[in-house]
C-alpha positions as CSV (number, residue, x, y, z in Angstrom):
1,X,-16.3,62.6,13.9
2,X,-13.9,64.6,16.5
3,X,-13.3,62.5,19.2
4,X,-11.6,65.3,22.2
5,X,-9.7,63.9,25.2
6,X,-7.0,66.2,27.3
7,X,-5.0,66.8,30.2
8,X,-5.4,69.3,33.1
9,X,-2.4,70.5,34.6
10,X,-1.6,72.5,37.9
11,X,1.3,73.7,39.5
12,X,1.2,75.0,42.8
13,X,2.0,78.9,43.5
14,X,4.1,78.3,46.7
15,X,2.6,80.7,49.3
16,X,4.1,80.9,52.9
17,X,2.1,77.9,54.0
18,X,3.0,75.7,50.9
19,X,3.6,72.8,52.6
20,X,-0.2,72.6,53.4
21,X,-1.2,73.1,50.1
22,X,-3.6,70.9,48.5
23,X,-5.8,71.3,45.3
24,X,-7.2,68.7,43.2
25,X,-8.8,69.2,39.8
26,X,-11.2,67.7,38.1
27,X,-11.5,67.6,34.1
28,X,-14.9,67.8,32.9
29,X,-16.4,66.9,28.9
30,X,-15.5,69.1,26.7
31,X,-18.4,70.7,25.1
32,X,-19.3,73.1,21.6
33,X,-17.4,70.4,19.7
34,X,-17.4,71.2,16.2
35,X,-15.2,69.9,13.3
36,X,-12.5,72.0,14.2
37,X,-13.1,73.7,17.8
38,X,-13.5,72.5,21.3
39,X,-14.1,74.0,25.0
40,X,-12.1,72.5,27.5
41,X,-13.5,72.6,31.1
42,X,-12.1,71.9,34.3
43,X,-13.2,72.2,38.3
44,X,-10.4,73.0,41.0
45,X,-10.6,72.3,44.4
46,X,-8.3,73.6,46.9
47,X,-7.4,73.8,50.7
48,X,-4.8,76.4,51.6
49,X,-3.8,77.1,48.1
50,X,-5.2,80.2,46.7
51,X,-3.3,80.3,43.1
52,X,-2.5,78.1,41.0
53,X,-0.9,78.2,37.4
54,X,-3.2,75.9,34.9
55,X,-3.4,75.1,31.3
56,X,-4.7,72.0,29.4
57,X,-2.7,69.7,27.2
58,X,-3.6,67.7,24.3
59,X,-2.1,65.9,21.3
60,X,-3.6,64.0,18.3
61,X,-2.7,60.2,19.2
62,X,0.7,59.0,19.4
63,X,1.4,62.5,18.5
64,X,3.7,65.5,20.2
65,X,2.0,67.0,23.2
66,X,1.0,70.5,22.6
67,X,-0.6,73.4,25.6
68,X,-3.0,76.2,25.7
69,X,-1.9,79.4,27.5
70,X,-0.7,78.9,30.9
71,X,-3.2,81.1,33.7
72,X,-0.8,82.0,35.9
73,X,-2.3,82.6,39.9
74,X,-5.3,81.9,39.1
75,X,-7.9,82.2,42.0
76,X,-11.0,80.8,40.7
77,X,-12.8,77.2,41.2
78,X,-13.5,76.7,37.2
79,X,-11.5,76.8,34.2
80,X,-11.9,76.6,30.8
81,X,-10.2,76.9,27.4
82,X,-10.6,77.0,23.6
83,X,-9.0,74.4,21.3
84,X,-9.2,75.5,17.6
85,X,-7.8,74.4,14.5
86,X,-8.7,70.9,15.0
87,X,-8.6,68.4,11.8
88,X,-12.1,66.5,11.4
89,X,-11.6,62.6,11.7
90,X,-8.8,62.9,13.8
91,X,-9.0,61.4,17.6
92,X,-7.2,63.4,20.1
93,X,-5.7,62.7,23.7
């Protein structure tokens, strides 16, 4: 068993009205999980913020934090990533 659970983070590309700048995000299941691979997905909502920069973090419990790619100015309302080289039985966060 490959239990998958991950952060979504977002920074803001300022823009010249930053200061009304909103976006949420939204991390959806991951999905395809096999013993060693899973597809992170995400939704982003956003008002007067048309890039962002986004990548996913994740770490095997208690363990070091580790990050996909960063996406920087990204313009699009989905995201999603590839985790491989997962170890089977291990629980991530």
């Amino acid at each position: 068993m490959l239990a998958i659970g991950f952060l979504l983070l977002v920074s803001f590309v300022p823009t010249v009205s930053a200061e009304n700048a909103q976006a949420s995000v939204t991390t959806e299941p991951a999905i395809s999980i096999t013993q060693t691979l899973a597809i992170l997905n995400a939704s982003i909502t956003r008002e007067n913020c048309p890039l962002v920069n986004i990548w996913f973090e994740w770490r095997v419990v208690g363990g070091t934090w580790e990050s996909t790619p960063s996406e920087f100015n990204y313009t699009h309302s989905s995201y999603s990533d590839y985790l491989t080289g997962l170890t089977p039985g291990t629980t991530y966060e």
